[in-house]
Backbone as JSON Lines, residues from 0, in Angstrom:
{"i":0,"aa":"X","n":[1.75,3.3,24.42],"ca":[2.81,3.47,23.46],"c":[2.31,3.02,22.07]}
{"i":1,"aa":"X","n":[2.4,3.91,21.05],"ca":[1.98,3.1,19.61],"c":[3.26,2.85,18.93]}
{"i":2,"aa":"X","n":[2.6,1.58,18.66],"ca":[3.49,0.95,17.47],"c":[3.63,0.53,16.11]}
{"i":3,"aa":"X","n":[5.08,1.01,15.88],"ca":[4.95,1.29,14.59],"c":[6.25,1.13,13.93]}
{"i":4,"aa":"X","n":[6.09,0.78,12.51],"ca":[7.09,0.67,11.43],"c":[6.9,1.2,10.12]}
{"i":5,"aa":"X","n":[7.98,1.36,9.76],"ca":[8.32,2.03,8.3],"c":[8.73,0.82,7.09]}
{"i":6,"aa":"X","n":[7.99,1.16,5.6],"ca":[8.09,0.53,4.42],"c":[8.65,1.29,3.97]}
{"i":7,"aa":"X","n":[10.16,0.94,3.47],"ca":[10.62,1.91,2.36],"c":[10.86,1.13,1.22]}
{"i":8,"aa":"X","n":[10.54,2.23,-0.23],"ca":[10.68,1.63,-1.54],"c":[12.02,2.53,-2.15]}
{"i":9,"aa":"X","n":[12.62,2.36,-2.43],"ca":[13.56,3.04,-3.19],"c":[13.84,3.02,-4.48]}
{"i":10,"aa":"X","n":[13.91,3.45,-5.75],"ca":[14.03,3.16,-7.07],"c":[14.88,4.27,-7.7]}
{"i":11,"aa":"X","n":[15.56,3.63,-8.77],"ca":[16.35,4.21,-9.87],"c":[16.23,3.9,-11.04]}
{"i":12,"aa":"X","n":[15.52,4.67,-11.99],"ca":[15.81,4.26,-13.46],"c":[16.53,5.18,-14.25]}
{"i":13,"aa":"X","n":[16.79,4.21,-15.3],"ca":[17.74,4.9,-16.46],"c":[16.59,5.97,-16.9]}
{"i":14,"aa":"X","n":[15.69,5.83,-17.15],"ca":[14.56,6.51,-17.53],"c":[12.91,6.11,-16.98]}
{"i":15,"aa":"X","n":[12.25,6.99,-17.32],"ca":[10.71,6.39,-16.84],"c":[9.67,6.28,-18.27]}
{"i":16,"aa":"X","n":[9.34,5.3,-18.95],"ca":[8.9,5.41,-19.79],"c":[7.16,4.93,-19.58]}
{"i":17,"aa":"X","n":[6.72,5.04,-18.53],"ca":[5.92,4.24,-17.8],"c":[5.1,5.2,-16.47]}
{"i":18,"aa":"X","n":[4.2,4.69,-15.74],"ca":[3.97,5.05,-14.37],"c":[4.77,4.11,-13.77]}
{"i":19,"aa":"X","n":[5.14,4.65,-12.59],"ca":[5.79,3.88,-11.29],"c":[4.81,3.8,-10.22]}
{"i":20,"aa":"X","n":[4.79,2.86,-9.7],"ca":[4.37,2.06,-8.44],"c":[4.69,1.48,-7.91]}
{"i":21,"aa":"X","n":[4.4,1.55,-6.35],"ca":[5.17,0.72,-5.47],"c":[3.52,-0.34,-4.84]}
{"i":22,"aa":"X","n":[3.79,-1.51,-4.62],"ca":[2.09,-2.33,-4.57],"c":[2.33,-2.98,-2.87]}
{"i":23,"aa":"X","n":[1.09,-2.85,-2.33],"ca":[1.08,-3.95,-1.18],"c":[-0.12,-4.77,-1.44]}
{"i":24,"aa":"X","n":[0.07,-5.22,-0.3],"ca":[-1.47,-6.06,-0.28],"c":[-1.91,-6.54,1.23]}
{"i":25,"aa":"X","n":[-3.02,-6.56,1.02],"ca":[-3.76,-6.38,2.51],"c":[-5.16,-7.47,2.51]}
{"i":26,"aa":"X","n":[-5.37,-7.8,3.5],"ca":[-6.46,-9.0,3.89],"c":[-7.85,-8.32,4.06]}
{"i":27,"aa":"X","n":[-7.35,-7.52,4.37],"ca":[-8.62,-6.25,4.83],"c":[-9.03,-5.42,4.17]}
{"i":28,"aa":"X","n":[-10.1,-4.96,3.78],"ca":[-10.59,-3.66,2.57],"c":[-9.89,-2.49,3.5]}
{"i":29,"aa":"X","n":[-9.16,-1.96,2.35],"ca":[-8.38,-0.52,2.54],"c":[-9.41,0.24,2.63]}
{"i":30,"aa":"X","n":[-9.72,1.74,3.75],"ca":[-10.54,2.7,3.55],"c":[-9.0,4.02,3.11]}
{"i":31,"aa":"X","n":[-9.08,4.62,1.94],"ca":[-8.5,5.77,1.84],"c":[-8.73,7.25,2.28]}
{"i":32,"aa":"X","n":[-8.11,7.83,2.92],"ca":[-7.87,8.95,3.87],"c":[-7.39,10.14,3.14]}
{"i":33,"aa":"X","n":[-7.05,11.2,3.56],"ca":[-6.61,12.14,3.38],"c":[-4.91,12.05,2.86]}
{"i":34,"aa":"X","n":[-4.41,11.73,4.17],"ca":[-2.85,10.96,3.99],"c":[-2.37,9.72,4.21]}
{"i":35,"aa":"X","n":[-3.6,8.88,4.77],"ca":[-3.18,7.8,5.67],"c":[-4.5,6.56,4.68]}
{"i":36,"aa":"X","n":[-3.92,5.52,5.07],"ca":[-5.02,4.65,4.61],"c":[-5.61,3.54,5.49]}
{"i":37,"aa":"X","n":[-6.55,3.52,6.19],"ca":[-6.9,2.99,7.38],"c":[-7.61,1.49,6.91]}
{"i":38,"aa":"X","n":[-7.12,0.36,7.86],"ca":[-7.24,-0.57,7.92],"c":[-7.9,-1.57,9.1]}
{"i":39,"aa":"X","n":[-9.15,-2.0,9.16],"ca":[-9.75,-2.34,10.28],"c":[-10.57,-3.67,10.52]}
{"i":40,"aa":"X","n":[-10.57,-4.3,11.71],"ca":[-11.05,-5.46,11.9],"c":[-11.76,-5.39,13.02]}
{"i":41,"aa":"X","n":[-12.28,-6.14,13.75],"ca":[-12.65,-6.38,15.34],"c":[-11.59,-5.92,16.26]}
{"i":42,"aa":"X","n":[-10.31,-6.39,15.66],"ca":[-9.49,-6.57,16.95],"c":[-8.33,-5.47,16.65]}
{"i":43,"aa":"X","n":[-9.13,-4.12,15.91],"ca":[-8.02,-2.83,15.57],"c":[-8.03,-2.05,14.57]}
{"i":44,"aa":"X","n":[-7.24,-1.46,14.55],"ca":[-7.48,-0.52,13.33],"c":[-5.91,-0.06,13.12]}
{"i":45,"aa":"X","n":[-5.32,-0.22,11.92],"ca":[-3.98,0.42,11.92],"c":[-3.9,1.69,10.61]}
{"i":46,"aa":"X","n":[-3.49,2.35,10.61],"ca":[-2.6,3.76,9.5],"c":[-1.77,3.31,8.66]}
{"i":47,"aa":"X","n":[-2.03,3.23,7.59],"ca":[-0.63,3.38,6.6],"c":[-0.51,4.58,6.06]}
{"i":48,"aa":"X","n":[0.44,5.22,7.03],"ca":[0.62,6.89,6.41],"c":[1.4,6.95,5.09]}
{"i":49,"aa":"X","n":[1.4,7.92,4.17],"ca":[1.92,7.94,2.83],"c":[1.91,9.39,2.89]}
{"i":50,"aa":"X","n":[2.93,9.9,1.91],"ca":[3.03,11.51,1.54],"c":[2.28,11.75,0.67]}
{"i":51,"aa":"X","n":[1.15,12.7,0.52],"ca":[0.07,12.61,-0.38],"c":[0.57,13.89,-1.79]}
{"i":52,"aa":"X","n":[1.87,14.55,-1.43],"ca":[2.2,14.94,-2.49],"c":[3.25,14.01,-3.41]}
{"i":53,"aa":"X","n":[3.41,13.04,-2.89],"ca":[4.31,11.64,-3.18],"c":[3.54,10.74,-3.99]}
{"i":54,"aa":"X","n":[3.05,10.41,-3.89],"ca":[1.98,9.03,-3.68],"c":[0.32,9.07,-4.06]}
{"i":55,"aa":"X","n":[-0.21,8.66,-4.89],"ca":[-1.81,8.57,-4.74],"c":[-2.45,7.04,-4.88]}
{"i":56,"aa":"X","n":[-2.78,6.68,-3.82],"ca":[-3.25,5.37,-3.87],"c":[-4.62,4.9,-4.6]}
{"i":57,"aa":"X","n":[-4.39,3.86,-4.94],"ca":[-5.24,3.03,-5.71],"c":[-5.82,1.74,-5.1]}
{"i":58,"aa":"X","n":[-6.83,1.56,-4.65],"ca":[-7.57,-0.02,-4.2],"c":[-8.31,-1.05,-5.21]}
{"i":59,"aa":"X","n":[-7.55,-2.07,-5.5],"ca":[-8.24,-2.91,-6.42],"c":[-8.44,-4.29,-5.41]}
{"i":60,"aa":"X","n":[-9.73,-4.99,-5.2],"ca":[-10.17,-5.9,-4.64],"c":[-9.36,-6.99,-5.76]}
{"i":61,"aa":"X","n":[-8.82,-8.49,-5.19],"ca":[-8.55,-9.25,-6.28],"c":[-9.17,-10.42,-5.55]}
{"i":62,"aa":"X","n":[-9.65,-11.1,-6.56],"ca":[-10.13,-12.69,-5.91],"c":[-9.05,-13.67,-5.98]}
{"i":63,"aa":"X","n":[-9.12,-14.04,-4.58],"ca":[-8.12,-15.38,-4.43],"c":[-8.86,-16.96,-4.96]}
{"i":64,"aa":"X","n":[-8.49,-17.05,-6.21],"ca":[-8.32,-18.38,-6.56],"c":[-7.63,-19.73,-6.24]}
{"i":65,"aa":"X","n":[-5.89,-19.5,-6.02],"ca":[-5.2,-20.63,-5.51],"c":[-5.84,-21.33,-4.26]}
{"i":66,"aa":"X","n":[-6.05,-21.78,-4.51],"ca":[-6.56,-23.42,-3.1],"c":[-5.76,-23.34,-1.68]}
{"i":67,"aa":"X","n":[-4.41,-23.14,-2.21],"ca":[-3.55,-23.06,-1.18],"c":[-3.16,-22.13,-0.21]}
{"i":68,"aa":"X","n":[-3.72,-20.59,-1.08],"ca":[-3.93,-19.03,-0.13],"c":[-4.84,-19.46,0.66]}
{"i":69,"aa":"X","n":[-6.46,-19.86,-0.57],"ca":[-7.77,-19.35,0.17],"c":[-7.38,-19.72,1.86]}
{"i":70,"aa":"X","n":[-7.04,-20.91,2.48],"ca":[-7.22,-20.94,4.14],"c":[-6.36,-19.86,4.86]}
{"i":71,"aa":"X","n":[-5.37,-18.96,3.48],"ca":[-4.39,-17.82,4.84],"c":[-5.05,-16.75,4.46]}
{"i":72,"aa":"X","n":[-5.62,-16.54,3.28],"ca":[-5.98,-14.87,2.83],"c":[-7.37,-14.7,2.62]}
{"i":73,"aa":"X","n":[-8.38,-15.65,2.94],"ca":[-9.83,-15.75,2.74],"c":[-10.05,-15.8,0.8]}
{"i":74,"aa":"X","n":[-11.13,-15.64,0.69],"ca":[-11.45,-15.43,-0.61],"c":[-11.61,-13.86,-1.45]}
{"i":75,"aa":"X","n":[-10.73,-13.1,-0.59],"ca":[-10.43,-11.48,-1.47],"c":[-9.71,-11.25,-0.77]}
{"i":76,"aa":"X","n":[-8.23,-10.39,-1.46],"ca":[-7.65,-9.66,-1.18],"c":[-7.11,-8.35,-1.4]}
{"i":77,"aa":"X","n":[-7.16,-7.07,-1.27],"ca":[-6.62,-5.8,-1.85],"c":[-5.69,-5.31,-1.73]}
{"i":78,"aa":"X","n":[-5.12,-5.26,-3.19],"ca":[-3.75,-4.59,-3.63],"c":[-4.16,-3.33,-3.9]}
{"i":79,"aa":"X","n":[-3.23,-2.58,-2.52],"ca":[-3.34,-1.33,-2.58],"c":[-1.79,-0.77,-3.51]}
{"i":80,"aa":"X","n":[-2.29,-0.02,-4.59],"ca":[-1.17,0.55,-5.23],"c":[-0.72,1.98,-4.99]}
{"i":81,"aa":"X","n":[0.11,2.39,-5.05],"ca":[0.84,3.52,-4.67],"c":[1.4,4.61,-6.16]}
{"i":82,"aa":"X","n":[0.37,5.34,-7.05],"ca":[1.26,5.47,-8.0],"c":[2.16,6.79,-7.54]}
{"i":83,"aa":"X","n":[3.39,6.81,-7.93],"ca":[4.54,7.65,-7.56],"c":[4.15,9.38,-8.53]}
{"i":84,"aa":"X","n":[3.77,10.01,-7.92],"ca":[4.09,11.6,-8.53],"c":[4.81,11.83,-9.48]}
{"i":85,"aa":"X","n":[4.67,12.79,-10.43],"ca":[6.05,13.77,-10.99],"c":[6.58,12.27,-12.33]}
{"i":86,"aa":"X","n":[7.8,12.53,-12.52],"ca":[9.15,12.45,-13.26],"c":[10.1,11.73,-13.21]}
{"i":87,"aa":"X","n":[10.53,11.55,-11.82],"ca":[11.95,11.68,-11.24],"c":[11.87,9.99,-11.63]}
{"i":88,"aa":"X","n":[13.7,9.89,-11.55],"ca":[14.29,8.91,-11.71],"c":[14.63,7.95,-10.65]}
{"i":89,"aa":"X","n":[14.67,8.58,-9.77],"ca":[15.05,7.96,-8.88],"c":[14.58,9.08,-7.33]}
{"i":90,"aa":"X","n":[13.71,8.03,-6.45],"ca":[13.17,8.28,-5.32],"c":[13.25,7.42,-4.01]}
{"i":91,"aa":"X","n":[12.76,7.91,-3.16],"ca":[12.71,6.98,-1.79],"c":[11.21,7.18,-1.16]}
{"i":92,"aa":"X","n":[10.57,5.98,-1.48],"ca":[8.87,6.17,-0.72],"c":[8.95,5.88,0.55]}
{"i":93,"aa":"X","n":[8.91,6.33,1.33],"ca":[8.36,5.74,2.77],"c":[6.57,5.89,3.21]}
{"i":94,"aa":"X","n":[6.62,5.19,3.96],"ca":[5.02,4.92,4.35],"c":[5.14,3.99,5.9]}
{"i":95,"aa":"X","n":[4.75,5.0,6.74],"ca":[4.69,4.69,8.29],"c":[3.54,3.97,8.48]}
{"i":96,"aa":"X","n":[3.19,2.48,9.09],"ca":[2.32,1.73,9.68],"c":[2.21,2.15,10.97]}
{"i":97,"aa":"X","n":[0.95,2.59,11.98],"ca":[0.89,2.77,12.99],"c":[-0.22,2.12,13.48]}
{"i":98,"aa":"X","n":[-0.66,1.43,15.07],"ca":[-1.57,1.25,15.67],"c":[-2.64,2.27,15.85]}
């Protein structure tokens, strides 16, 4: 059985004067895919599916400085960004995590 969950972002603006993005962040170097963005260790590998006419992701490595992460998040972490397509004012991102 695989398992799995859904991230939804939802947004409304008065206007967009800007890019929109929706950001995660991950312990693990993101590999980017076709539609999916694969994530892997020893002990697995999981999917973060995204709509690729929705969505184009971005991987920026960031160094963990605070003292108090480094023992939960090691010394790098990547914020994977999501910039949003198009115009619109208001949307709903989803992005399926799977085993």
């Amino acid at each position: 059985m695989v398992k799995k969950f859904q991230i939804t972002d939802e947004f409304q603006l008065s206007k967009r004067t800007d890019s929109t993005w929706t950001t995660l962040l991950a312990p693990l170097q993101p590999a980017i895919e076709k539609d999916y963005i694969l994530l892997s260790n020893v002990n697995g590998t999981v999917k973060l599916k995204y709509n690729p006419s929705q969505v184009q992701p971005l991987i920026e490595e960031v160094t963990v400085v605070d003292k108090k992460l480094l023992p939960i998040w090691g010394d790098k972490i990547y914020r994977i960004k999501m910039l949003v397509k198009g115009s619109k004012t208001k949307d709903k991102i989803t992005m399926t995590v799977e085993e």
